[in-house]
KOLVODO-445280 format. One record per residue (C-alpha): x, y, z. Coordinates in steps of 0.5 Angstrom, whole numbers, padded with zeros to 4 digits, always signed. Layout:
N
XYZ;...
//
This chain:
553
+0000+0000+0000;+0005+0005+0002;+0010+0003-0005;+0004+0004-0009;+0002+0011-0005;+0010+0013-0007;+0009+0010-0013;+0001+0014-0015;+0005+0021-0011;+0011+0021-0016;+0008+0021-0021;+0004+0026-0020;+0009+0030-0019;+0012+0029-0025;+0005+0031-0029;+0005+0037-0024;+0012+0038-0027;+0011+0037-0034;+0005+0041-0034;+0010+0047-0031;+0014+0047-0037;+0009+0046-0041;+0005+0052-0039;+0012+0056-0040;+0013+0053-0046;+0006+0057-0048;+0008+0063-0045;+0014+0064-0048;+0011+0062-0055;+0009+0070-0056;+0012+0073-0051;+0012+0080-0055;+0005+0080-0056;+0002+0085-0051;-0005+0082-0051;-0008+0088-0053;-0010+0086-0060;-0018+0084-0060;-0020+0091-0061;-0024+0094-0057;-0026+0088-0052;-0018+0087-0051;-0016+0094-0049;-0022+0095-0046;-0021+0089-0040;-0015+0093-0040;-0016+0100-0038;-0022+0098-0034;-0016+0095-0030;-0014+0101-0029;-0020+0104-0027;-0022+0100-0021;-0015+0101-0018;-0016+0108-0018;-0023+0108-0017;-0021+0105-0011;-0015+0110-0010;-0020+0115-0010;-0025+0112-0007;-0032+0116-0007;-0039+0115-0006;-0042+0117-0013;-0039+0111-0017;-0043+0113-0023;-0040+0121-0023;-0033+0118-0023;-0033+0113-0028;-0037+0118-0033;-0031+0123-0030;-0025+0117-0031;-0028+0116-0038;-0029+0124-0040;-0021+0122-0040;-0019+0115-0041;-0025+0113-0046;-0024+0106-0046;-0027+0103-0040;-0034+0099-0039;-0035+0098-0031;-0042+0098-0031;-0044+0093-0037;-0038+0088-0034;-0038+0084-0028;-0031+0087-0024;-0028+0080-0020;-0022+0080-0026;-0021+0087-0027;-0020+0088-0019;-0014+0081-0019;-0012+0086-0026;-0011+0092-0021;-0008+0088-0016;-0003+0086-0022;-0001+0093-0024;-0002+0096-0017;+0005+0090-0015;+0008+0090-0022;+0006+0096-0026;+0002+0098-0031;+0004+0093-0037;+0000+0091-0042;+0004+0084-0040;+0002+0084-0034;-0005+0083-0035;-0005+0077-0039;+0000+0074-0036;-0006+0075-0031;-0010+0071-0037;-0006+0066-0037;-0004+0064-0030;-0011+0063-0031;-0010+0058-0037;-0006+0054-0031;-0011+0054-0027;-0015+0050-0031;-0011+0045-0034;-0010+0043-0026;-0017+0042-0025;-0016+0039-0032;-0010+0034-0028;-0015+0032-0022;-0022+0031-0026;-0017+0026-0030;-0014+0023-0025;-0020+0022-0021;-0025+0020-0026;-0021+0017-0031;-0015+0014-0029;-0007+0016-0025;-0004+0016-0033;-0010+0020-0036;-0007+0026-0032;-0001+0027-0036;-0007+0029-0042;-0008+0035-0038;-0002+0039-0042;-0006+0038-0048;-0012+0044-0045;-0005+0049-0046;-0003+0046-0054;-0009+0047-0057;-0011+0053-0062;-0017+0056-0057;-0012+0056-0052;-0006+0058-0056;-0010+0065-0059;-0013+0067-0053;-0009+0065-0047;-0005+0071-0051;-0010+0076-0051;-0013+0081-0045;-0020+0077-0045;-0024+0074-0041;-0025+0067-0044;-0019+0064-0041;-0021+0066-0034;-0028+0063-0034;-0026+0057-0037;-0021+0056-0031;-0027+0058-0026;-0032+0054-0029;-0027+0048-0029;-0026+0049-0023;-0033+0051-0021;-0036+0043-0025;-0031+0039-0021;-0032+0041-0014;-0040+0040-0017;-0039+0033-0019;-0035+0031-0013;-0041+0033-0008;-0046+0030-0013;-0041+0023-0013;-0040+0025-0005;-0045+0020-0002;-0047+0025+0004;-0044+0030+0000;-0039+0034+0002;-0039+0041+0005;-0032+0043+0003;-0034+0041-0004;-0041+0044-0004;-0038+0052-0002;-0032+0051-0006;-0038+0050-0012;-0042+0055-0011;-0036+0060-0009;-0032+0059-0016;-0039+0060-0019;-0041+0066-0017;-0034+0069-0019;-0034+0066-0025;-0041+0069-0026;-0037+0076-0024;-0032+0075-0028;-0036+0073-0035;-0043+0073-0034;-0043+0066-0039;-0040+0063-0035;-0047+0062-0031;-0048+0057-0037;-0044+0052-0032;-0050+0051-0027;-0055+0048-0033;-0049+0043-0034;-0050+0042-0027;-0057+0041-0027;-0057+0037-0033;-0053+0032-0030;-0058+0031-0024;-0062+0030-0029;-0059+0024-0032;-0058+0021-0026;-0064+0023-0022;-0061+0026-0016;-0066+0030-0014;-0066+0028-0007;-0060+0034-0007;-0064+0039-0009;-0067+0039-0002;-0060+0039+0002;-0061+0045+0006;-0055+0050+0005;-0057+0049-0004;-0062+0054-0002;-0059+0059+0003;-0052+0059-0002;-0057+0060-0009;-0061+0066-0004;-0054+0069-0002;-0051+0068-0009;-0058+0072-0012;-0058+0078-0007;-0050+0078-0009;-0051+0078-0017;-0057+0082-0017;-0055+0090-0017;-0051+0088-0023;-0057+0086-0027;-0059+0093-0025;-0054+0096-0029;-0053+0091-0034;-0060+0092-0036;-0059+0099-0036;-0051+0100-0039;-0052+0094-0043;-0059+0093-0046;-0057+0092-0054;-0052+0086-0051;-0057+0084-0048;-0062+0084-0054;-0057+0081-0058;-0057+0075-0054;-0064+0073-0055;-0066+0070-0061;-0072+0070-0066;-0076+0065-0069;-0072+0066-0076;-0065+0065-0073;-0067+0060-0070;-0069+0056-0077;-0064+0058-0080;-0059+0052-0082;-0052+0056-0080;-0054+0058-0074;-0054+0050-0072;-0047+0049-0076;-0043+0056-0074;-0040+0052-0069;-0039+0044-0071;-0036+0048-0077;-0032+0053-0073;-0029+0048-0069;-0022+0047-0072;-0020+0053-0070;-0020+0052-0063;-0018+0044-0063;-0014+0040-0069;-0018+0036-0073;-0014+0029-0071;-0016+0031-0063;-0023+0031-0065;-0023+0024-0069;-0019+0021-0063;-0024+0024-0058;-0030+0021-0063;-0027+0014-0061;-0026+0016-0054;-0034+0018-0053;-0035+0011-0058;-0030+0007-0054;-0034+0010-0047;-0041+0008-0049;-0039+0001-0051;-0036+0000-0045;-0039+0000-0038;-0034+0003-0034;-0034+0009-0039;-0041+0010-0040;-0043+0014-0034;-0037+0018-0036;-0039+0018-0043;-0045+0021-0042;-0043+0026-0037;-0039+0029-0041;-0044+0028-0048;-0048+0032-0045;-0044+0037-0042;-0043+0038-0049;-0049+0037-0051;-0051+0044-0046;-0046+0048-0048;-0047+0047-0056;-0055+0049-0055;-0054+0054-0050;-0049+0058-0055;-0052+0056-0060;-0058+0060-0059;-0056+0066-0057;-0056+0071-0063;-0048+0074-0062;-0044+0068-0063;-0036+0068-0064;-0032+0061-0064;-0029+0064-0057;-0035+0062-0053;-0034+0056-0054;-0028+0055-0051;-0030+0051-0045;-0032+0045-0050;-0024+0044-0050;-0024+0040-0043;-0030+0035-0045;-0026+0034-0051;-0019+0032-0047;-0022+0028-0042;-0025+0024-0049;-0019+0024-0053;-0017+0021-0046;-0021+0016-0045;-0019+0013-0053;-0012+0013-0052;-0013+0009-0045;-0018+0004-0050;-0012+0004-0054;-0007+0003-0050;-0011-0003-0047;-0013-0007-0054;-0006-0006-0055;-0004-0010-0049;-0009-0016-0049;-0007-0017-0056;+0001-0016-0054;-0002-0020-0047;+0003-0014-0044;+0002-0014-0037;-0002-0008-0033;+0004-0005-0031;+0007-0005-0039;+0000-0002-0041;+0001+0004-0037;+0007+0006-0039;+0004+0006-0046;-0002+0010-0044;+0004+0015-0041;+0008+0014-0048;+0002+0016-0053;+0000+0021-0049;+0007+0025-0048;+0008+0023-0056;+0002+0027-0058;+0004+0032-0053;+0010+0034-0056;+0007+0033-0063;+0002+0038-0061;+0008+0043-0058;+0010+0042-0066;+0004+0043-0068;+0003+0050-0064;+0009+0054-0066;+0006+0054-0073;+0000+0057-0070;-0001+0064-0071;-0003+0070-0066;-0005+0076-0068;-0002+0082-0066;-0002+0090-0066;+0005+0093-0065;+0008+0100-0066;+0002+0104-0061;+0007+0104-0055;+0012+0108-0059;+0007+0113-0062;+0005+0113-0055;+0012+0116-0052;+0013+0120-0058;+0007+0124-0056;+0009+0124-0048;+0015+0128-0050;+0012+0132-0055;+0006+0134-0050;+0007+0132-0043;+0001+0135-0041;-0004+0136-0046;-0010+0134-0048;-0009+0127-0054;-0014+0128-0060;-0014+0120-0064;-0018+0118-0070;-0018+0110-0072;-0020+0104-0070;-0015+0101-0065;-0016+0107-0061;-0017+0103-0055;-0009+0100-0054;-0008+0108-0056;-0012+0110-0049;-0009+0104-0045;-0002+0106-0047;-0003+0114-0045;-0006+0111-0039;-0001+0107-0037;+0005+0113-0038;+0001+0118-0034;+0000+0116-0026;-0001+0124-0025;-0007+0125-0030;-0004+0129-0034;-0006+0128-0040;-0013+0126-0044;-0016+0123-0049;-0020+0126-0054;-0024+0121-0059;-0026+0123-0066;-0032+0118-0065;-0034+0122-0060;-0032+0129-0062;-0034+0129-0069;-0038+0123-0070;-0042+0118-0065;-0044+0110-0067;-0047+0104-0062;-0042+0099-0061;-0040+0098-0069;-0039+0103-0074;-0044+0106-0077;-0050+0104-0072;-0054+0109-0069;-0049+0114-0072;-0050+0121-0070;-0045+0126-0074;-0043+0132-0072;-0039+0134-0076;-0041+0135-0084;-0035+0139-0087;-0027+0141-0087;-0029+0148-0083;-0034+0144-0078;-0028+0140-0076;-0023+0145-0074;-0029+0149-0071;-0030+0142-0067;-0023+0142-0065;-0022+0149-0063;-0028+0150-0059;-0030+0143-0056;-0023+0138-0057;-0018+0141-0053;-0013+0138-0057;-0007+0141-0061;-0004+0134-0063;-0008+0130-0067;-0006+0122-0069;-0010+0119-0075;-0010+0112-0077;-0010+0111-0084;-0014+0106-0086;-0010+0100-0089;-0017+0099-0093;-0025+0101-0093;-0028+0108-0095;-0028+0112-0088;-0035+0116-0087;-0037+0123-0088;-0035+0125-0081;-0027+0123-0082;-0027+0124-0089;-0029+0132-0088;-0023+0130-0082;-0017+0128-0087;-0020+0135-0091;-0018+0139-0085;-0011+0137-0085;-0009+0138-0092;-0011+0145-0089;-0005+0149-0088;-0008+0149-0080;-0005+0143-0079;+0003+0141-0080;+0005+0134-0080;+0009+0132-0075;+0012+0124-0076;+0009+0119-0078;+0009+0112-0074;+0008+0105-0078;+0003+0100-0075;+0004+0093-0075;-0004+0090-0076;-0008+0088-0081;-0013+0093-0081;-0008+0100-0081;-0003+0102-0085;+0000+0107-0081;-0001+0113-0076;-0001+0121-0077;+0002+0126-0072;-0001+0133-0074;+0000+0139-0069;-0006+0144-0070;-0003+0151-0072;-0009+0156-0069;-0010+0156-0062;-0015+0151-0058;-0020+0153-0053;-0018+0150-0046;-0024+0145-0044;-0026+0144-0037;-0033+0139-0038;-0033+0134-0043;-0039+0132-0047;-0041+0125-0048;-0045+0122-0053;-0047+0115-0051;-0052+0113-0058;-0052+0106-0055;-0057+0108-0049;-0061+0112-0054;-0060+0117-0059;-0061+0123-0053;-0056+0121-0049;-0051+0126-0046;-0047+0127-0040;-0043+0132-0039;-0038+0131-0033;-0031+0133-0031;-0025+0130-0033;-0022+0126-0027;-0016+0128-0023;-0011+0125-0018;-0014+0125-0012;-0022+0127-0014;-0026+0126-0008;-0033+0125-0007;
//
């Protein structure tokens, strides 16, 4: 007994080990990618990590007042609309390391660990010793790959619910259930939730696999009621504000009937899901669910996990908004089945060769580590997109103007605004959009848009009496026709009121390069700001001031 614990303790220290490298090797894989480049989701998660660090800094009662007044100078932060749970690890982050971009998604992917070491347990647990040495496959597969090195809100989530599932079924398996495993549940459920509200989806997996197998008797354990009750009065004030700053997310969630009946809404996922998993793992999970169901030891585990699947492709698939990045949770089922066929391979195998059971495996721990490193093989090839060339824009307009308003028109202005704010402790500087100077859509270009501005002449007009702003960077756009308000803008600055100061080339598909125009005539200084906001309604406005260091309630 005490052989086959040092044995069993061993061994997993070796996985854990081997799970290590495997993970340094992921974060080295694109260690020059700051994480910025899914705009504008990645730089918003980004700065709104600022946010709530300064917010807490400047502690004040009038919440809404000082997030209009953060986003009067920082415009690219979304406190109300998304829950804080990561944004307040992110502002831990940059309060002991710094304000780096690098920061925040090595936060990210400290969170891809974590949930490849649920992963290692549910093997272990459920499957077998060897099957923990699968784990590593979470971190070399392409979803993981591609968005463990973005500023997202996917990974951590994914890590949550994992974490959150395998307590819940340790609870379930519990004869008497265990307490420990009930809170912990319940406790990384609702920090899933705040974190990413989709990952609410882990309570209908849970639910179903009641269902299946007819546990109801659970539902009558008395500290269910109590943790759901707490954990309602927890949520309930962000379902206030998400049905106030979040309407149209919301409405995009919900589907019509003509959605519904429509054979790609069905199909966008099964067809997508190559870019999150390689093809030959998902063939060798096929035969794992096969070997699963037709052999009874695996059954149960088979219909766990198919039905895990089954709840996370029918809730995804049913809400309107869609993106192969949703999906990321079904990589965890999809493991533990490519598990499950290379156990069932290893075992034919052995009686064939009537290989002993010890010999059988070690083959399981081969095959497994081959298709490791054949994945690490595999990955360096997989490409990751990234923006460069803002952070020297950036320290460019640093000294050039260290304490003045920022003009910016293009569509990465997200990563421009992170990287203003991360240089500028003191607040010092501003940024000021174009999208909310000259024009204003809800949430994608040329939605519910408002111009304000129809001609060369109305521009500098804007920009003198509303702006603010004397240096002005402009994208020039790789491709695509701008709208009338940034045509009249690019009218303007062949005006001899603007000098052209330098040009920054930028590495992203989407842009050519930036312009840097100082404005000649002399600029009105603004000491309130006014804010359109089309997305809540073609009337909304707010004028605040812009924040400042030490603002007080």
């Amino acid at each position: 007994m005490n052989s086959a614990r040092i044995i069993s303790s061993r061994q997993l220290l070796l996985q854990v080990l081997v799970l290590l490298v495997i993970w340094t090797y992921l974060f080295t894989l694109h260690l020059d990618n700051d994480g910025l480049w899914f705009q504008g989701d990645s730089p918003r998660h980004a700065v709104t990590g600022f946010f709530w660090l300064d917010y807490i800094r400047d502690f004040t009662l009038d919440a809404k007042g000082y997030a209009l007044s953060y986003y009067a100078r920082y415009p690219a932060i979304d406190p109300a609309s998304r829950p804080p749970v990561f944004y307040l690890l992110e502002a831990t982050a940059f309060a002991l390391l710094g304000p780096s971009p690098y920061v925040a998604k090595t936060l990210v992917l400290a969170f891809s660990l974590l949930g490849a070491l649920y992963l290692m347990a549910w093997l272990r647990h459920w499957i077998s010793p060897e099957a923990g040495w699968a784990a590593g496959l979470l971190l070399l597969l392409p979803g993981m790959i591609t968005w463990s090195h973005a500023i997202m809100l996917n990974v951590p989530a994914l890590a949550l619910g994992l974490g959150a599932l395998y307590h819940a079924r340790r609870w379930l398996d519990a004869p008497g259930g265990s307490h420990t495993d009930f809170l912990v549940a319940t406790l990384l459920t609702l920090l899933g939730i705040l974190t990413y509200y989709p990952t609410g989806v882990v309570v209908m997996v849970f639910a179903c696999w009641m269902a299946v197998q007819r546990d109801w008797k659970r539902l009558a354990y008395n500290k269910i009621s109590l943790a759901a009750g707490i954990s309602l009065l927890i949520l309930l004030p962000f379902v206030r504000l998400i049905s106030h700053w979040a309407q149209v997310q919301l409405d995009w969630l919900l589907p019509s009937a003509t959605h519904l009946a429509t054979i790609s809404t069905w199909t966008f996922y099964p067809l997508l899901l190559t870019q999150i998993v390689d093809i030959h793992l998902i063939c060798l999970a096929g035969l794992g669910l096969f070997a699963g169901l037709a052999q009874k030891r695996w059954q149960r585990e088979a219909i766990t996990l198919m039905s895990w699947i089954a709840v996370l492709y029918l809730v995804f698939t049913i809400l309107y908004a869609k993106d192969i990045r949703y999906a990321l949770p079904v990589m965890v089922p999809m493991i533990i089945l490519c598990a499950i066929g290379i156990i069932s391979v290893s075992e034919w195998v052995e009686r064939r060769l009537r290989m002993p059971v010890s010999d059988g495996r070690k083959l399981t721990m081969i095959i497994i580590l081959l298709i490791l490193l054949s994945q690490a093989y595999l990955v360096r090839q997989h490409t990751v997109p990234s923006v460069s060339g803002y952070r020297e824009l950036v320290a460019f307009l640093e000294q050039a103007a260290p304490a003045e308003p920022l003009f910016y028109e293009g569509y990465h202005d997200g990563i421009f605004t992170f990287y203003v704010r991360a240089g500028d402790e003191d607040f010092q500087r501003r940024v000021v959009l174009g999208s909310k100077l000259l024009y204003a859509s809800a949430k994608v270009p040329g939605w519910r848009q408002q111009d304000f501005v129809h001609s060369p002449a109305d521009v500098i007009r804007v920009i003198r009496e509303q702006g603010g702003a004397r240096w002005l960077a402009v994208e020039v756009p790789a491709h695509g026709q701008p709208s009338a308000p940034v045509r009249a803008l690019h009218e303007a600055l062949g005006t001899p009121d603007f000098e052209l100061i330098r040009s920054f080339p930028i590495d992203a598909h989407s842009v050519e390069r930036v312009d840097v125009y100082r404005f000649r005539l002399p600029v009105a200084e603004v000491q309130e700001v006014e804010l359109p906001f089309p997305v809540l309604g073609p009337d909304v406005r707010y004028r605040t001031t812009p924040v400042t260091r030490g603002h007080a309630d």
